[in-house]
N, C-alpha and C positions, 0 to 999 in steps of 0.2 A: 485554881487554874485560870489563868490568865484568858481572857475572850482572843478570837481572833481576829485578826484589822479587817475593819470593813472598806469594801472599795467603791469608791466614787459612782454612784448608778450613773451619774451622767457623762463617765467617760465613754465608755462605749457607744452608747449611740450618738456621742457628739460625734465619734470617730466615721462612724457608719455613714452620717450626714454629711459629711467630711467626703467620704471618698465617693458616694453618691451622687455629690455634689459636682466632684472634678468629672466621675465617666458619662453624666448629664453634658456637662459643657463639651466633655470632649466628642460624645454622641454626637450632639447640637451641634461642632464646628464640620463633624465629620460629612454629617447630613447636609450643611449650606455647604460646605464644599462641593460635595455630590452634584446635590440640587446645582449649582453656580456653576460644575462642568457641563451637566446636562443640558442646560440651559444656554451654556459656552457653544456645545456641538451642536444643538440644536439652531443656533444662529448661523454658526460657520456654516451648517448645511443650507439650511436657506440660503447664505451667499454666492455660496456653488452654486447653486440650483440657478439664482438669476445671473451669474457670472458663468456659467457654465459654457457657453455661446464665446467668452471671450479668452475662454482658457487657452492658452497656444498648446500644449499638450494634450486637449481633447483634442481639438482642430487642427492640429497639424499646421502651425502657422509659423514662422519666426519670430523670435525673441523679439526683434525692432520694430514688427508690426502692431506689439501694443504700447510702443510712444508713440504717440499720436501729439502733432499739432492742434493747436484751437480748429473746430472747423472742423479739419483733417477726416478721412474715413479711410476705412479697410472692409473687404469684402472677404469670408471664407465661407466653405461650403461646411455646411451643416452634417457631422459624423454619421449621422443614419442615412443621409441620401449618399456616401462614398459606399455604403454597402449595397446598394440598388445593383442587382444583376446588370437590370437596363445600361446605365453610368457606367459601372466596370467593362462591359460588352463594347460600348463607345470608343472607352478609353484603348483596349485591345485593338479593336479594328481599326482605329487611328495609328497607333504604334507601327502594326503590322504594316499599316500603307506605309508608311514613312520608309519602315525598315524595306522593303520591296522597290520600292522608286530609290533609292540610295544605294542598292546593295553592290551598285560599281563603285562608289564611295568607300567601300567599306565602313561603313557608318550604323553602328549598331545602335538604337533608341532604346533605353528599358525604361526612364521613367520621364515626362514631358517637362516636367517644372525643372527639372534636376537639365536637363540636357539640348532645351529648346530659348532658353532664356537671355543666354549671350548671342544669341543673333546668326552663329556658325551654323546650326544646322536650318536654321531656317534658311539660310538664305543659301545653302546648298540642294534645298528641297527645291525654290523656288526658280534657282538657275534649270535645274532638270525639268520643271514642270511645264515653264514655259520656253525653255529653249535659248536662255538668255545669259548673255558673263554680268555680273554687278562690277559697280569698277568699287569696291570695298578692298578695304585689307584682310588679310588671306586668315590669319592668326591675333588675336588682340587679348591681350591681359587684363589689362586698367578698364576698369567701371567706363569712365568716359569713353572708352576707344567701344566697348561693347558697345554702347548706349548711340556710339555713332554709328556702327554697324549695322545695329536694329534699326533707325531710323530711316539709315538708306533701303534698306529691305523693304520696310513696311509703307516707306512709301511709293516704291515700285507693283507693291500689291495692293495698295491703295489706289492708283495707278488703271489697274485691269477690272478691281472691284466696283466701282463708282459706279463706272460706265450704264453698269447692269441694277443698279438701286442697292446695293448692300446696304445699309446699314453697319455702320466700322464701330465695332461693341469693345476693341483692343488700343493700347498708343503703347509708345515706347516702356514707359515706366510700369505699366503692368503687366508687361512682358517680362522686361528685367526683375521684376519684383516677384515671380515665380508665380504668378496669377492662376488658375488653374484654368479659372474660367473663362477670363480672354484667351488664352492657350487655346483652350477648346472652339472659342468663336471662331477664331481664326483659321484653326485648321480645318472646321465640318466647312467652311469659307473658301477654302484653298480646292478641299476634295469637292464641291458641287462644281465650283468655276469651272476647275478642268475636267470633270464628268470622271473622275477616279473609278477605275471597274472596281470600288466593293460596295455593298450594303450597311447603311448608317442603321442601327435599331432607330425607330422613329417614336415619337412623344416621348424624348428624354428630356424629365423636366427635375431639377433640384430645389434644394431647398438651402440658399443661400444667408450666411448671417451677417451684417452691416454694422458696423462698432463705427460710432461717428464721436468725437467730442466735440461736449458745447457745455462754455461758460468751467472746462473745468473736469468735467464730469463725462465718462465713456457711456454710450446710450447705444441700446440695440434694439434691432429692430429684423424679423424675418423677412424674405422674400423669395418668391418662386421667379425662377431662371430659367428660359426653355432653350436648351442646345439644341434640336431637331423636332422637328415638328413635319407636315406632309403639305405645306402647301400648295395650293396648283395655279398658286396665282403670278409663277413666276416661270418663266420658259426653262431655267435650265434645274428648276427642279427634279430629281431624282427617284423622289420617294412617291413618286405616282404608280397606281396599281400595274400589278406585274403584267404584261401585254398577252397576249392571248400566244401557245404554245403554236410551233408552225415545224414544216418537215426538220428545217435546219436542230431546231430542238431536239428531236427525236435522232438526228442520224447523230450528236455529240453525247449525249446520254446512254443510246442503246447500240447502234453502229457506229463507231467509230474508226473500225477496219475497211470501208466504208470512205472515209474523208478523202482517201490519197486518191480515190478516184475522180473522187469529185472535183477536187482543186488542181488534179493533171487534167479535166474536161474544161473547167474555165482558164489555165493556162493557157493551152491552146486556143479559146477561144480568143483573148485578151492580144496575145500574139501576132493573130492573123490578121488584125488592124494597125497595133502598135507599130507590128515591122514598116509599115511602109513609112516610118517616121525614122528607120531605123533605133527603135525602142524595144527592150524585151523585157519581161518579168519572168521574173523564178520565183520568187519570195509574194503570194498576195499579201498577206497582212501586212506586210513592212512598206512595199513597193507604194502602195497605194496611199498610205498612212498622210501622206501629204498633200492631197488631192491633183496632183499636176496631174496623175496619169490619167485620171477618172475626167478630167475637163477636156483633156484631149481625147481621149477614147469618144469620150459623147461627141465631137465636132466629125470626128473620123466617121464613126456611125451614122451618123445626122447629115455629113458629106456638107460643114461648114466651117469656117475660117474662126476659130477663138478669137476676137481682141486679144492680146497680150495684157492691155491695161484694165481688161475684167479679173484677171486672177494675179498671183503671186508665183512668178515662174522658179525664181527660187526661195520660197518661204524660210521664214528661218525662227519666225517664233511661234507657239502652240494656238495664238486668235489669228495666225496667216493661214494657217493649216486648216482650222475651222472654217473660213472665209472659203478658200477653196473649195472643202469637199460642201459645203453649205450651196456654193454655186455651180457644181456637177447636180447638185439636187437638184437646183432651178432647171436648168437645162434637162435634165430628164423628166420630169414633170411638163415642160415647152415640149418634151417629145410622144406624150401622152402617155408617161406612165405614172402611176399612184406617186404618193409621195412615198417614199421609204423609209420603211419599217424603224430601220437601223437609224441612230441618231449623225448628225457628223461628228460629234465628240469623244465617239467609241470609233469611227474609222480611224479618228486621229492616233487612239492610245491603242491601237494595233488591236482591237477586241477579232478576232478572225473570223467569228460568227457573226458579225453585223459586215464586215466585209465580203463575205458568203454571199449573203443574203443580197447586196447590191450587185453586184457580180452576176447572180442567176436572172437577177431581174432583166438585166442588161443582155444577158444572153436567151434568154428566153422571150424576147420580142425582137431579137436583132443576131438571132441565131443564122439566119439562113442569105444573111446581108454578106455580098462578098466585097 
């Protein structure tokens, strides 16, 4: 009987070695792969991480604001401080004035970069504010025509601002450039000037990101931005402690049925001197708003002659109006009463409660005067 063929011992585990050998390499290529993505993501993420500040889709920026010239900078606000109650509460209460001063306009505001930037509303805000026509064109398309739009605007509000030490934190181009936060300078700028009756939230500070290029290369850097703060070092600051409550407080709060008496007793009163000027008032808050009546009232009562070239007999912009009731003040203070409570900048924006208040003063030492 014939043996049976023997087979090669070393084919098999040549074969083993063999394919050992390829799920090793292929293990091995599998793993530096791995390793080389992890490694991959791991960088990408670090480059977020320091690019994060320049992403235009975290920050909400336009595509053109990350070409940048040599030099050249951009300013955006940093995604956690747009979540700040404070900043959103700003942004609202700006809106809302705008939309309320305009709403003869028909002029609806929703968002301020979106609808402030070509110059239209601003310099519709502007005509209302201060009582003034720009000689601009009405409607503009082209870049250039907006950019001259803004310019004449801003420097009419440039103009009213100096005067008083502003600080001009805005120009043309980053207006047009949807800025947020010149936007914002400008406006919390616009609403102190003219004493706007609403409440700015105060220490509203952000946190600003700055993408400059140099030599090549985009570089950032943070910075804190204070849009509202309480200074008291400036006369027509606003955000000064709330004044001490007085009857006038209490009869609009709790009596207000109440008011139609009161403002039919100083009609009459206001009356009984106007007439001899042949002058009358129906309307206080409006009537008065420009100070003519208040300058003459006080010469009527006080039984002297105004200058004409102390006041503005027909005022016609919002610092003539101030001037006036500013120098009813004087004059009633020369008649020795306190200075008054009420500012002029709220007589001017028809506040009817600061109206009141001067009014009673005036009747209340000059009641019995016939």
């Amino acid at each position: 009987m014939s043996a049976a063929p023997v087979r090669s011992p070393t084919l098999r585990p040549h074969r083993m070695k063999k394919e050992e050998s390829f799920l090793g390499k292929l293990g091995g290529t599998l793993a530096r792969k791995k390793k080389a993505k992890e490694v991959s993501d791991l960088q990408e993420e670090g480059k977020n991480a320091i690019n994060a500040p320049m992403n235009p889709s975290t920050v909400d920026i336009h595509p053109e604001d990350t070409l940048l010239e040599e030099n050249e900078e951009r300013t955006m606000i940093d995604p956690n401080s747009k979540e700040d109650p404070k900043f959103k509460e700003l942004i609202k209460v700006l809106i809302d004035w705008i939309n309320d001063v305009l709403v003869e306009e028909r002029i609806i505001v929703k968002q301020l970069e979106e609808d402030l930037y070509d110059g239209q509303v601003l310099q519709k805000l502007l005509e209302k504010l201060a009582d003034r026509k720009l000689n601009v064109a009405e409607v503009t398309q082209s870049e250039i025509g907006q950019k001259q739009k803004l310019q004449t605007v801003l420097e009419a509000v440039h103009d009213l601002l100096r005067p008083h030490g502003w600080t001009i934190k805005w120009n043309v181009d980053s207006i047009h450039g949807k800025n947020l936060i010149s936007i914002l300078h400008l406006l919390v700028a616009l609403a102190m000037h003219f004493r706007a009756p609403i409440r700015l939230p105060e220490h509203v500070s952000v946190q600003v990101v700055v993408v400059r290029k140099r030599e090549g290369l985009l570089q950032t850097t943070h910075v804190s931005e204070e849009l509202t703060t309480t200074t008291e070092c400036f006369d027509f600051n606003f955000f000064s402690p709330k004044p001490e409550r007085d009857a006038f407080d209490t009869l609009f709060d709790h009596a207000p049925d109440k008011l139609s008496v009161v403002k039919k007793s100083l009609i009459t009163f206001v009356n009984k001197h106007l007439n001899k000027l042949n002058l009358e008032v129906t309307e206080l808050e409006t009537q008065f708003a420009d100070g003519v009546y208040l300058v003459l009232l006080m010469g009527l009562l006080e039984d002297y002659f105004v200058p004409l070239h102390n006041f503005y007999l027909t005022p016609e912009s919002f610092d003539q109006k101030v001037h006036n009731v500013s120098f009813a003040f004087e004059l009633m203070q020369d008649g020795g009463l306190k200075k008054p409570k009420a500012r002029p900048e709220d007589v001017v924006n028809l506040d009817l409660k600061s109206t009141l208040r001067v009014l009673y003063n005036l009747f209340t030492k000059y009641k019995n005067v016939e």
